[in-house]
C-alpha positions, 0 to 999 in steps of 0.5 A: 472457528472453521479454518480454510478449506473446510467446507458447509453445504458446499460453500468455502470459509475462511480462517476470518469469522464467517463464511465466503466473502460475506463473512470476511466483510462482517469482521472486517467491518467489525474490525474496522470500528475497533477504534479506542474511545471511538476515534475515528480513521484507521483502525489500530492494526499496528497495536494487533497480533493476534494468531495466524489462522491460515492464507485466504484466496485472495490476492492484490495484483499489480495494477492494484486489482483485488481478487477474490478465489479468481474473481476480480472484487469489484466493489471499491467501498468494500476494497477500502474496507479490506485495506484498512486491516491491511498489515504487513509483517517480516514481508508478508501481507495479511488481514487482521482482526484483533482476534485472527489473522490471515495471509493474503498474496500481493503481487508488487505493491498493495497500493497505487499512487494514482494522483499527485498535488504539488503545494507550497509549504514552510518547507518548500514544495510538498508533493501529496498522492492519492491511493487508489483506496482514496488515502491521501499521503504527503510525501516527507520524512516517514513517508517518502519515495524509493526508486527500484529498477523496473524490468524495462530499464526505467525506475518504478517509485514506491511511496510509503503509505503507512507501516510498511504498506507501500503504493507504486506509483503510475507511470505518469506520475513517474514522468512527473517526478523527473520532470521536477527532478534535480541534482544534488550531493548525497553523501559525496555522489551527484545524485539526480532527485525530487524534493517534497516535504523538506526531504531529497528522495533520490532516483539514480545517480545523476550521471546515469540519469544524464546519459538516458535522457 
């Protein structure tokens, strides 16, 4: 298997099967169908540990864009199909196949949240976000938000997607949060916040929230 860097009649290849983007297509394709007893969905990256074959040249940015050796992918059917060998370990992002893994660069989040539905449900309201890949999340316990101070002094949200994989949320959507937003107590401190799922994800303290607004 050719590693990285190596070259054949001029043309790059990649620590995943093949050559070039076509290549790293194939086996992400091939891996995406590696489902036990053909069940359908996510294919089981989880269940993987195959050895590290090298960093591709690819990277996330932080709008959510994927590029590829500096080329934007502009194929959304063929970013879902990256994200979903998608993995996450010991804070770095890779590629996986059953048989090889490879690193790949994020810039924030490999996720957006992009949409967000508001539902009535036994537990209350449950807020549910779509991924800009088309993932549909249910904000509750295992996946819920973080709030992390944005460099203009605001908050950003993260959503949990799956297995460490996390989506920032758009500013728009953020707005929305607060405007549902209540104060609770959390562990003896007045805490500002939004309910979904049956779960309180708390933003900031809600006296510092107070004296923003």
């Amino acid at each position: 298997m050719a590693k990285q860097g190596q070259t054949e009649q001029g043309r790059e290849t990649t620590g995943l099967e093949g050559k070039g983007l076509e290549g790293i297509t194939a086996a992400a394709n091939q891996a995406a169908t590696s489902n036990p007893a053909g069940r359908k969905g996510l294919p089981p990256v989880h269940l993987w540990n195959p050895p590290f074959c090298g960093d591709l040249d690819m990277r996330i940015a932080g709008d959510g864009t994927w590029f590829y050796m500096g080329t934007p992918i502009g194929r959304p059917a063929l970013v879902r199909l990256f994200s979903t060998i998608l993995k996450r370990e010991d804070g770095k992002h890779f590629l996986v196949t059953p048989v090889e893994k490879v690193g790949i660069r994020v810039d924030d989040a490999p996720f957006l949240a992009v949409e967000m539905q508001k539902q009535e449900d036994n537990r209350g309201r449950l807020l549910r976000f779509r991924t800009n890949v088309d993932d549909w999340v249910d904000c509750e316990k295992g996946h819920g938000l973080r709030f992390e101070a944005a460099a203009d002094g605001g908050l950003t949200p993260y959503l949990h997607v799956r297995a460490d994989l996390w989506a920032k949320v758009t500013r728009a959507l953020y707005y929305d949060l607060v405007d549902m937003g209540e104060e609770r107590m959390v562990d003896g401190e007045q805490m500002f916040g939004v309910e979904s799922g049956g779960e309180f994800f708390a933003m900031a303290d809600a006296k510092q929230v107070r004296d923003a607004l």
